[in-house]
VOGU-3710 file (C-alpha; in Angstrom, 3 decimals, decimal comma):
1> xxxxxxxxxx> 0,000/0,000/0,000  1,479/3,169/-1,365  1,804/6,489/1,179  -1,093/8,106/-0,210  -3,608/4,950/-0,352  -2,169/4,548/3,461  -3,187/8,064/4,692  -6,492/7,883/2,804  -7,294/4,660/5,166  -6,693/6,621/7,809
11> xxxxxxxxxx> -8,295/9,432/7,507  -11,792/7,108/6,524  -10,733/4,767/9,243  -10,912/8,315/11,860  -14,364/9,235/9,690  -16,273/6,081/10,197  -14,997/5,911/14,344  -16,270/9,489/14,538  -19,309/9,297/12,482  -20,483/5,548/12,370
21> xxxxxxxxxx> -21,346/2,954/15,089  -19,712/-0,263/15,516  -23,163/-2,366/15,105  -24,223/-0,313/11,748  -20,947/-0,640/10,113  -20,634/-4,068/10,515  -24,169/-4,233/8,886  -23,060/-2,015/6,179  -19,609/-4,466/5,912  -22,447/-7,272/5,834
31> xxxxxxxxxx> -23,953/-6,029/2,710  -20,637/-5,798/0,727  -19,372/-9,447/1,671  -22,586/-10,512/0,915  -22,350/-8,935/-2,797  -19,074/-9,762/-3,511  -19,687/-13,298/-2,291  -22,064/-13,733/-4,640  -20,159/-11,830/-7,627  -17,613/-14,818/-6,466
41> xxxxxxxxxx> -19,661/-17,247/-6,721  -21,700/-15,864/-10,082  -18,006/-15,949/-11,475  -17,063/-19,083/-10,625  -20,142/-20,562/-12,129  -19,504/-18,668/-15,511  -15,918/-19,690/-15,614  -16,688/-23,269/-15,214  -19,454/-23,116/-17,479  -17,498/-21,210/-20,190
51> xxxxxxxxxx> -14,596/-24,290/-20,078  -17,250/-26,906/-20,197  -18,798/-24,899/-23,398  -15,451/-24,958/-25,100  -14,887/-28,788/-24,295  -18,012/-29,570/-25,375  -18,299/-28,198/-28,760  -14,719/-29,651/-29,358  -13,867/-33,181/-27,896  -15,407/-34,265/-24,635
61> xxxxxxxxxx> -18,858/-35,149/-26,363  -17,414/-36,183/-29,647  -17,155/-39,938/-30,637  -13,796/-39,973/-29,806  -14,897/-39,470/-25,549  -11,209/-38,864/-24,592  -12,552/-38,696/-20,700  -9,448/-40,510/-20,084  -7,254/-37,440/-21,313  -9,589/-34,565/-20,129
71> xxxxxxxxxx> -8,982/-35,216/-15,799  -5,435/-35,366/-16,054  -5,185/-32,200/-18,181  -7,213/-30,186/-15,667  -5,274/-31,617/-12,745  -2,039/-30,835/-14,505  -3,080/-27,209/-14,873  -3,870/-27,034/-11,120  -0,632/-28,530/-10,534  1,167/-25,909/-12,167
81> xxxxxxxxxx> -0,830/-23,488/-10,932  -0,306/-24,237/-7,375  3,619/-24,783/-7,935  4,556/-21,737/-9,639  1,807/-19,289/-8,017  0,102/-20,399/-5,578  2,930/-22,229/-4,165  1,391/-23,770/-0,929  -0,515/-26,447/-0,575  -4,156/-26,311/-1,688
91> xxxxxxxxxx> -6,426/-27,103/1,917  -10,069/-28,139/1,338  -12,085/-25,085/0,938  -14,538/-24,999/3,996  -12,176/-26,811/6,595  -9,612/-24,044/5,878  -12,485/-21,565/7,076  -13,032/-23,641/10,237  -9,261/-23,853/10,884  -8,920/-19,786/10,568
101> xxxxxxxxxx> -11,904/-19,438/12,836  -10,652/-21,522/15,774  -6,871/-21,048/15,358  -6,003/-17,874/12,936  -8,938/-15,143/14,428  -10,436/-15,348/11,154  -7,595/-13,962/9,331  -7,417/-15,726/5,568  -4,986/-15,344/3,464  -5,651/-12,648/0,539
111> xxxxxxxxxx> -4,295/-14,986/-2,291  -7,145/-17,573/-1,699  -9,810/-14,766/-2,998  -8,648/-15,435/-6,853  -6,864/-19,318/-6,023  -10,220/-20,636/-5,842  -11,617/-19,090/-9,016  -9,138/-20,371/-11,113  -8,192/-23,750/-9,456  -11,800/-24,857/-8,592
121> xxxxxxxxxx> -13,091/-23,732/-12,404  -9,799/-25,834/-13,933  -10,584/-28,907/-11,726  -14,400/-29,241/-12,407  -14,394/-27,533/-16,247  -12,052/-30,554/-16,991  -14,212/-33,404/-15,303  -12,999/-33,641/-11,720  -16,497/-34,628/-9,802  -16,279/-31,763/-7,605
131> xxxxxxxxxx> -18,880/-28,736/-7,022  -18,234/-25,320/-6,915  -19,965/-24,046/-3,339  -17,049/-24,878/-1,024  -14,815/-22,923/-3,196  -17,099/-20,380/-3,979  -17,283/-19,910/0,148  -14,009/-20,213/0,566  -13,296/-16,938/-1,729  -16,401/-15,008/-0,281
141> xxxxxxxxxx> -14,271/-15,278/3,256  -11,360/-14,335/2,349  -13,178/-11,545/0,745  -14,614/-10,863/4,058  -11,462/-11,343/5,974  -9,128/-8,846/3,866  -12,020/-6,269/4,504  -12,082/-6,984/8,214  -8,113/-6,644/8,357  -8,314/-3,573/6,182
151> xxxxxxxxxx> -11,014/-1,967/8,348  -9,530/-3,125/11,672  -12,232/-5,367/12,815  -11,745/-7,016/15,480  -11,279/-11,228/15,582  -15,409/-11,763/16,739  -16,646/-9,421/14,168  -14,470/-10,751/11,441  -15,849/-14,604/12,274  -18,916/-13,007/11,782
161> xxxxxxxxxx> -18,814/-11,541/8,546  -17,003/-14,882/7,062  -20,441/-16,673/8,045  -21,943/-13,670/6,211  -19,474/-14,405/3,738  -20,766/-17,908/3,165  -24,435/-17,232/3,674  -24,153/-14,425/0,854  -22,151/-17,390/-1,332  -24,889/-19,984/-1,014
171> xxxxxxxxxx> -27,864/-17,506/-1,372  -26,367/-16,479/-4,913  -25,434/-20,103/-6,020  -29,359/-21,878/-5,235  -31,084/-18,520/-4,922  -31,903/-19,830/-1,536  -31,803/-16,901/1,167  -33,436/-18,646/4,159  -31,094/-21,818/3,900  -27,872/-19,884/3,536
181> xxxxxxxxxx> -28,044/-18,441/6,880  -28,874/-21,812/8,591  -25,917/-23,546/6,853  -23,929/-20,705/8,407  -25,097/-21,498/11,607  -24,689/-24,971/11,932  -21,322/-25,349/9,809  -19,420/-22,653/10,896  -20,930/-23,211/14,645  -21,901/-19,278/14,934
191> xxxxxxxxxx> -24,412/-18,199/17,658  -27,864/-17,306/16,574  -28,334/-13,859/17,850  -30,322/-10,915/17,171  -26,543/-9,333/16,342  -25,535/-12,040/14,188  -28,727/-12,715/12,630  -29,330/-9,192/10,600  -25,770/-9,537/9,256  -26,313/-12,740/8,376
201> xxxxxxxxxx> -29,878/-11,367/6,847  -28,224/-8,830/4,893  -25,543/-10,925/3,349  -27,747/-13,382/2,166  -29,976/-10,571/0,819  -26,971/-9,222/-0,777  -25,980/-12,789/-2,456  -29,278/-13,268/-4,162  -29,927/-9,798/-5,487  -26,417/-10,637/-6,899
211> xxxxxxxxxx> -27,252/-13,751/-8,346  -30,465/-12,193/-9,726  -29,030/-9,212/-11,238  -26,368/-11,526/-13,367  -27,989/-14,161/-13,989  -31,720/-13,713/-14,025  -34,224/-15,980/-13,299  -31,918/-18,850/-14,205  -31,680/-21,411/-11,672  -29,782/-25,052/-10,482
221> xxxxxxxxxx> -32,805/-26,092/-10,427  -36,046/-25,852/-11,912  -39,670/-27,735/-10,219  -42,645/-27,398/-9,027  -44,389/-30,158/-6,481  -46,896/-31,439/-8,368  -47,463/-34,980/-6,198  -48,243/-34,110/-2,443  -47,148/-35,963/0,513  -49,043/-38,868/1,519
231> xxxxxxxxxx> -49,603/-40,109/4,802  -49,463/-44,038/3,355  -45,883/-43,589/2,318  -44,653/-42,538/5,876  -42,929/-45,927/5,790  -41,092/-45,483/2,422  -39,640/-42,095/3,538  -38,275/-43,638/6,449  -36,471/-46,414/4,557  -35,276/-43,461/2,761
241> xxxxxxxxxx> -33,585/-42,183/5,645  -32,332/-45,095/6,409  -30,610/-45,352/2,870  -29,200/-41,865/2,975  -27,833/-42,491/6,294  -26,058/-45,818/5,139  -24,720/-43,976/2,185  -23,922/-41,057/4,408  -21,847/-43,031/6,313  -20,364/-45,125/3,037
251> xxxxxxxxxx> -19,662/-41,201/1,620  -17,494/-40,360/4,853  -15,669/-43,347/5,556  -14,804/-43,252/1,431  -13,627/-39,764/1,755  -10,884/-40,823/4,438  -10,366/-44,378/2,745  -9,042/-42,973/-0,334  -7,270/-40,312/1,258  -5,012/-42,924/3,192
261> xxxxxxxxxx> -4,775/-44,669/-0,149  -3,213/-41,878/-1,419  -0,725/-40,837/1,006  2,420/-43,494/-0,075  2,353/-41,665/-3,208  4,467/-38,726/-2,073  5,137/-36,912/-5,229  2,231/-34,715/-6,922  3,122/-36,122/-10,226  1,932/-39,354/-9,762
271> xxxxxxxxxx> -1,103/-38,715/-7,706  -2,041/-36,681/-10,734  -1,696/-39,244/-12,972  -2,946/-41,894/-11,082  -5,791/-40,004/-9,931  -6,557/-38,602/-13,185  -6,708/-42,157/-15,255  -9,088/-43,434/-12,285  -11,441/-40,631/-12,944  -10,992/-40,961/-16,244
281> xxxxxxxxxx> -12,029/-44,669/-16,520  -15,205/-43,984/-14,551  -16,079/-40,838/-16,290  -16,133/-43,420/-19,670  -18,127/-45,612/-18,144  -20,837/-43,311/-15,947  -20,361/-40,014/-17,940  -22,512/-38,232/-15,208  -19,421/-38,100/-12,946  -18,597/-35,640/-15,073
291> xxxxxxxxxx> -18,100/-32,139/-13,191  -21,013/-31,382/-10,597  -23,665/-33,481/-12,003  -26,599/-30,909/-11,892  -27,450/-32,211/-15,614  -28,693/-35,629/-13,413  -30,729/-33,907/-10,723  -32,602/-31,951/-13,279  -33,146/-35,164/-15,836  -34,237/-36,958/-12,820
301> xxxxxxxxxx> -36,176/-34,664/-11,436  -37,967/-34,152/-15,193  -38,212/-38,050/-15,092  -35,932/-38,494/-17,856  -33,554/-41,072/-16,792  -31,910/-42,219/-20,265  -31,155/-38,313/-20,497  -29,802/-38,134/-16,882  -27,540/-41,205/-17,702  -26,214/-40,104/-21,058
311> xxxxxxxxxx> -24,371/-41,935/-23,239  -22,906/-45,286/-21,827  -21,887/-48,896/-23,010  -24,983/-50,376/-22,144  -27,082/-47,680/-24,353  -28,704/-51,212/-25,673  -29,940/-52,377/-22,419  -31,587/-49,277/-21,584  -35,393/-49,980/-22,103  -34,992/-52,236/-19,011
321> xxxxxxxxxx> -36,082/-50,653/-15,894  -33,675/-52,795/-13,762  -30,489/-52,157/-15,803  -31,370/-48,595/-15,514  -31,604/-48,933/-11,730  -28,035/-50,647/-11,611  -26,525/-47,562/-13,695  -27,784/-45,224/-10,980  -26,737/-47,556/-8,366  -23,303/-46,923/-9,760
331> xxxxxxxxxx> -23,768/-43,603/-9,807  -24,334/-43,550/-5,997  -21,645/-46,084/-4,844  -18,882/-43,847/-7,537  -19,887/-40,449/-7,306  -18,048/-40,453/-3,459  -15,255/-42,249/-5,300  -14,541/-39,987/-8,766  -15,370/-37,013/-6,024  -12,440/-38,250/-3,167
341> xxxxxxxxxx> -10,273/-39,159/-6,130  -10,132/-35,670/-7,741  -9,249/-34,226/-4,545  -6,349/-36,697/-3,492  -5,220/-36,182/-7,322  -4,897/-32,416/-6,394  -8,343/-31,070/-7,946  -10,041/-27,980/-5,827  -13,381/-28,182/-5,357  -15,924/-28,909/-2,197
351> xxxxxxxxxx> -18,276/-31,821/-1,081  -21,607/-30,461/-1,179  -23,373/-30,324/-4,473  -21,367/-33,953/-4,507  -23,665/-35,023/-1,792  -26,567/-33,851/-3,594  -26,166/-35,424/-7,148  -25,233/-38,696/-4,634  -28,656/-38,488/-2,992  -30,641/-37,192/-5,977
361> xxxxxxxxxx> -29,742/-40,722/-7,588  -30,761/-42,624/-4,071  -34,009/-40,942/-3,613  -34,362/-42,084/-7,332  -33,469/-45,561/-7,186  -35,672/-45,688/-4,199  -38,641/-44,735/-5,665  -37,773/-46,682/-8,863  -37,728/-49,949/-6,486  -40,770/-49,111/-5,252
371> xxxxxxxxxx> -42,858/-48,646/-8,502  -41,395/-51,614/-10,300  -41,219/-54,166/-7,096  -45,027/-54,861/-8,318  -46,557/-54,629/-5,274  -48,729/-51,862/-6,630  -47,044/-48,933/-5,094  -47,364/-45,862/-6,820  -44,618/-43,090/-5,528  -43,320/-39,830/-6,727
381> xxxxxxxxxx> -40,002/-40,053/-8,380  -39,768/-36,167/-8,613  -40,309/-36,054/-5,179  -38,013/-39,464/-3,741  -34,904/-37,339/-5,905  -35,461/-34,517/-3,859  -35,533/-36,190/-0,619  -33,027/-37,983/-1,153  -30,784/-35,180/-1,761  -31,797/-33,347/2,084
391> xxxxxxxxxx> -30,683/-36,978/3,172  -27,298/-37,150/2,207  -26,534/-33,113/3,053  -28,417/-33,806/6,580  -25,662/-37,115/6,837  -22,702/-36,286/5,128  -22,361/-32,639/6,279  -24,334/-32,835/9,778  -26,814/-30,291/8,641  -30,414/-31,274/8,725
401> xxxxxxxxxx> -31,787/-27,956/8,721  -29,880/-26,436/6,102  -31,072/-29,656/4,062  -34,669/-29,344/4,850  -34,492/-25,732/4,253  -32,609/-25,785/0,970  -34,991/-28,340/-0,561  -37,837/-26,378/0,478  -36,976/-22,812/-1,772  -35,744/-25,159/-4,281
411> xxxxxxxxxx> -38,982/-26,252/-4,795  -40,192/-23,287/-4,311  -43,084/-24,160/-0,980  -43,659/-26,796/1,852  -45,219/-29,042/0,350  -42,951/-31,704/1,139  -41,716/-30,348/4,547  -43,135/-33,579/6,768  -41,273/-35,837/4,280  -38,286/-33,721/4,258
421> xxxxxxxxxx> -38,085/-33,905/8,150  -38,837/-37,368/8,480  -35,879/-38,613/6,286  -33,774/-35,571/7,318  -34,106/-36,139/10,923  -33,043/-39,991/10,459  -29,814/-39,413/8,297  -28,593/-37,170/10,942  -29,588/-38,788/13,777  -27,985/-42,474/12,530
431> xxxxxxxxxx> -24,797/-40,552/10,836  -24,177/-38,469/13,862  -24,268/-41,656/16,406  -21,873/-43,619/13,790  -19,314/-40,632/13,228  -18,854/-37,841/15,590  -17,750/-35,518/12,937  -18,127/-35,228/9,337  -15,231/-34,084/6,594  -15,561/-31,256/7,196
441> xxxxxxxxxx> -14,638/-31,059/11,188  -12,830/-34,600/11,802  -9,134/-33,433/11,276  -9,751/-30,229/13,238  -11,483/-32,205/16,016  -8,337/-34,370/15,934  -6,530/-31,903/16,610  -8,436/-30,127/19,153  -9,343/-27,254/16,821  -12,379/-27,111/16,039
451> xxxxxxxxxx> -15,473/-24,619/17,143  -18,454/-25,989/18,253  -22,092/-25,056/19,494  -20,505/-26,330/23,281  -19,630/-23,037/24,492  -17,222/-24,387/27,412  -15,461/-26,126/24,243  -15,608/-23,321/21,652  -13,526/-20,884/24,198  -10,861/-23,425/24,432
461> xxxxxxxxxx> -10,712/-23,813/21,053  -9,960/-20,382/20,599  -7,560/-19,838/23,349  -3,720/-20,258/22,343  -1,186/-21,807/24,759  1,659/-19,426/23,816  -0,613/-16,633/25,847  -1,113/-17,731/28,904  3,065/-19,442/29,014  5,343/-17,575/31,849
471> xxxxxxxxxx> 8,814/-17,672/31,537  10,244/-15,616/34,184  10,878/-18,686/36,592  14,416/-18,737/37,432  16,046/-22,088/36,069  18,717/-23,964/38,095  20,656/-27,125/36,811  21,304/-30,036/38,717  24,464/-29,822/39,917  24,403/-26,674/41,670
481> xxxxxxxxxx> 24,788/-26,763/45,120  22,256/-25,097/47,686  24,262/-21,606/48,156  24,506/-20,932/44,399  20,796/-21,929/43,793  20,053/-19,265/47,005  22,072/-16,728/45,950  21,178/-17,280/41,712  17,626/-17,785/41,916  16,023/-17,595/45,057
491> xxxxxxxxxx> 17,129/-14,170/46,427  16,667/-13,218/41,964  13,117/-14,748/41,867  9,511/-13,825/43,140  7,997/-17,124/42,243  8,139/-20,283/44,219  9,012/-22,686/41,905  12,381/-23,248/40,303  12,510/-25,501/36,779  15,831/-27,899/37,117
501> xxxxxxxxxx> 17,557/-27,752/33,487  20,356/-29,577/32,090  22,621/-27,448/29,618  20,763/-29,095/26,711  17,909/-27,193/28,049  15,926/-30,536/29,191  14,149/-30,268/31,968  14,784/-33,160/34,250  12,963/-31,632/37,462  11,343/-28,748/39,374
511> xxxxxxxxxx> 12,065/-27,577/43,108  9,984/-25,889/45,197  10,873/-23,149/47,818  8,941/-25,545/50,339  11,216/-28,584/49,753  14,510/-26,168/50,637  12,637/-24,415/53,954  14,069/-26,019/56,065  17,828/-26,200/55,038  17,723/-22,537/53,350
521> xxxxxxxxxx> 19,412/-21,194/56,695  22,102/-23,880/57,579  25,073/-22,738/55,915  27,071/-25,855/56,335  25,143/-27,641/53,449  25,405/-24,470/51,308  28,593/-26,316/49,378  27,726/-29,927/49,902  24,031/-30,556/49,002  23,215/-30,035/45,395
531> xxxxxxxxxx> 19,817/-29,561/43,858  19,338/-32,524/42,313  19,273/-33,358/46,329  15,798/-31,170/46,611  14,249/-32,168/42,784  11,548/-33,632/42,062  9,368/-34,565/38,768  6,338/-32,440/37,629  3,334/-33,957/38,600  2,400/-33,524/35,187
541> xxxxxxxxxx> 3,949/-31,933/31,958  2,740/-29,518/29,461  3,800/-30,497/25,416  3,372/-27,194/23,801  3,647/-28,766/20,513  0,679/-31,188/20,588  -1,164/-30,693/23,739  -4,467/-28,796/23,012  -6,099/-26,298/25,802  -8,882/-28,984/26,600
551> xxxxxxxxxx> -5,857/-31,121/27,423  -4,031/-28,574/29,397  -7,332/-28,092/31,245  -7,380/-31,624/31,995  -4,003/-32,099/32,842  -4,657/-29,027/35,914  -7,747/-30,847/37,166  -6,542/-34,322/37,242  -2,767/-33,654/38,863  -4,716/-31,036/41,300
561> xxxxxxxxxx> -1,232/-28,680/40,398  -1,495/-24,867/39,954  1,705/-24,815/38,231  2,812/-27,011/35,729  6,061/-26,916/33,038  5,612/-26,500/29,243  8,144/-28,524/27,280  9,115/-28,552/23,145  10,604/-31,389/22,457  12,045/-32,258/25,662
571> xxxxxxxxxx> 13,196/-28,869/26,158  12,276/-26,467/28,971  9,935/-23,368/27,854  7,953/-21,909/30,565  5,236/-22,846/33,077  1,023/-22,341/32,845  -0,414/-21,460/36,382  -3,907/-22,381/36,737  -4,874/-18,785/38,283  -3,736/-17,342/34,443
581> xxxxxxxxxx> -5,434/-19,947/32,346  -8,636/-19,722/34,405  -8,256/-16,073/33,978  -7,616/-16,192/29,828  -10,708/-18,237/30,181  -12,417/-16,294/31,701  -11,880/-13,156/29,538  -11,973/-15,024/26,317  -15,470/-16,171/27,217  -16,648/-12,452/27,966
591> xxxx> -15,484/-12,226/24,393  -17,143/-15,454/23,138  -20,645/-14,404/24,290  -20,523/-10,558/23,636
//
């Protein structure tokens, strides 16, 4: 930033302290995110669609199908992309939100803003079965972030407007206001307030007059309800949840599976090339991996199947209902594969429209079983694809509302709401008692950084061990005698405790002024009694490079200690007293619940 740029900041930064409240301008801040998280996303739509166009009137629909060339091309040009300009690592869009919220203060690097729009367009235009709404998210916050740094907001406010920044991504994408703010509420773990929710309001606002004024009246997707809900198919929607939370569960443990079966490949190269021939094999054989998949929701959901399928090998077997039914099985038992695959190969992209071309195909076969089992059963197909989709979002992402809620603007009334919360309700409630977290959260939770709804939890989460370490003990090494320990530390010292350190700077011990009472006055042991005499171990220690601060927590209440030594690698760092943590936690959770 240039002098004159710099002074211009800070003479608006003086205006808006003088002339504008805190609450208002982070309204006003809400608005913006929310329109340039939907210009985001509107562009990252358009650039995806405008590579598809190009491949499609050239090769990719041709006779020649070269689906095994098209993966690894895109993949190569994220490759090179992320080598020679990104040149970190490319972290999965909405996880890398979580991880700034609970670890970073909701600071995002700038670079990710444009990273996303051409990585995420590359990976998908090309035929990695990704969507486009984590990364679409993922640049809306670090839209929001830069303008929270540039605007000196402070850490709670900036959380806050990268929820807005979401909520304003997902309105614009599915034209879906109401369900963008509840996904930002139960993915990002934010606090349903009356100060959180008109921000969250406005964004999402914001994100769909966006969407509107770009793109029209175009939509994902396009249906009315024509078949109510009927009270004699209760039973079928619960075996529908049931489905959607097996397949929930199959999605998850898939998504870590392949992972792990990617990690001995250690170079890039051949996890793009290995990678990109798998996807390319199953792309031959189901084309609708292809990209996001919406061309299958909306063929299913117009009842068109043989259009929703495409063109496959077994074009000759189509007219039977049973073969058609194995195709979408396929579709649902690959779709988690081709998606996990593109990611492990290096693609960008996120899980959720994934989830809901997955689903769309269950609810389908469902109701396809159903109708053809010949047991006279007449269900809605239209209706079982839609269903199906809420199922898998409410299982694989842990967010029943948002599903039940997205489903319902999509179709543009509650029509369907029971059947929506019936097979909602089960996903989640089977998925969450099989896995604790979903993809998004389970690394983070691993880790002990991850923000929940718990607020006793969430303020841990955010607190950071390096704040609440003392160093100013006064170290003494074990072979110093008493009168050079006295006259060193003690008489140097206004603490108590004294950490015993070899040269090497491991701690092999702590003293206490208690344990030298006694003998502090008799001068004749001043030159004879050392201090590894008076040492004792730690009743507990204090890893600052893995220990969390739930685990600090619980290493205080279990020893009973009020002091207890941090090491790094063996090496002595500082203490923790309980009296500062409690007090850290104390003011962090003023913070929290502001």
């Amino acid at each position: 930033m240039s002098a004159t740029q710099h002074k211009l900041l800070t003479r608006l930064l003086r205006w808006r302290y003088k002339n504008i409240s805190e609450r208002t301008f982070t309204q006003l801040l809400a608005v913006t995110v929310g329109l340039l998280a939907g210009l985001a996303a509107v562009t990252l739509k358009n650039i995806t669609y405008y590579i598809e166009a190009l491949l499609e009137d050239g090769i990719i629909f041709s006779k020649n199908q070269l689906y095994f060339i098209l993966p690894i091309v895109g993949l190569a040009l994220v490759f090179l992309y992320v080598k020679f300009v990104h040149r970190e690592r490319l972290e999965h869009a909405v996880s890398s939100i979580l991880f700034a919220l609970s670890r970073k203060k909701g600071i995002i690097p700038r670079k990710q803003i444009w990273t996303q729009l051409i990585a995420a367009p590359l990976t998908v235009g090309f035929g990695g079965s990704v969507g486009l709404l984590g990364p679409a998210v993922a640049s809306g916050a670090a839209i929001s972030s830069t303008l929270g740094q540039l605007f000196h907001i402070n850490a709670k406010t900036r959380s806050l407007l990268i929820a807005c920044a979401s909520a304003g991504a997902i309105a614009s994408i599915f034209q879906s206001p109401i369900a963008a703010i509840i996904f930002a509420v139960e993915v990002f773990s934010l606090d349903l307030t009356m100060i959180s929710m008109l921000p969250l309001l406005l964004a999402s606002i914001s994100g769909v007059l966006t969407s509107y004024f770009f793109m029209g009246n175009e939509v994902l997707f396009s249906f009315t309800v024509t078949e109510e809900f009927e009270v004699q198919h209760t039973s079928f929607y619960l075996v529908l949840g049931l489905g959607t939370a097996l397949a929930s569960v199959y999605f998850t443990k898939m998504y870590f599976g392949i992972i792990q079966l990617f990690k001995p490949l250690k170079s890039p190269k051949y996890r793009l090339l290995v990678g990109g021939l798998a996807i390319g094999v199953m792309l031959y054989f189901i084309p609708p991996l292809y990209g996001e998949g919406f061309d299958l929701i909306n063929n299913l959901l117009a009842g068109d199947h043989i259009a929703a399928l495409g063109s496959t090998p077994f074009d000759g077997y189509m007219d039977n209902i049973w073969v058609v039914i194995a195709l979408l099985v396929c579709i649902i038992v690959f779709k988690a594969v081709a998606m996990t695959t593109t990611f492990a190969a290096g693609g960008a992209g996120g899980i959720f429209i994934p989830t809901m071309v997955m689903g769309s195909a269950l609810g389908n076969v469902v109701a396809k079983i159903i109708n053809n089992l010949g047991l006279g059963f007449n269900v809605s197909e239209s209706n079982f694809t839609l269903i199906g989709m809420a199922g898998l979002i409410a299982g694989v992402l842990h967010a029943p509302l948002t599903a039940i809620f997205l489903i319902a603007e999509i179709t543009g009334g509650y029509a369907l709401f029971v059947p929506l919360m019936i097979t909602a309700a089960i996903s989640y409630l089977i998925t969450k008692n099989t896995l604790d977290y979903n993809i998004y959260t389970r690394e983070l939770a691993e880790r002990g950084e991850l923000i929940t709804h718990d607020k006793d939890q969430a303020v841990l989460t955010l607190m950071h061990l390096n704040d609440v370490i003392e160093t100013n003990f006064k170290t003494v090494r074990p072979d110093m005698t008493l009168g050079e320990m006295l006259h060193q530390a003690v008489s140097k010292s206004t603490r108590n405790i004294y950490p015993v350190v070899e040269e090497t700077g491991a701690l092999v011990g702590i003293v206490l002024l208690d344990d030298i009472r006694e003998c502090m006055f008799d001068t004749s042991m001043y030159e004879t009694a050392q201090v590894r005499r008076f040492m004792h171990k730690a009743p507990e220690h204090i890893f600052q490079e893995s220990d969390s601060m739930k685990q600090v927590m619980k290493k205080f209440e279990e020893s009973g200690a009020w002091n207890l030594p941090v090491v790094r690698d063996g090496r002595y760092v500082g203490f923790v007293s309980k009296s500062k943590l409690l007090t850290a936690y104390r003011t962090e959770l003023i913070n929290f619940t502001k």
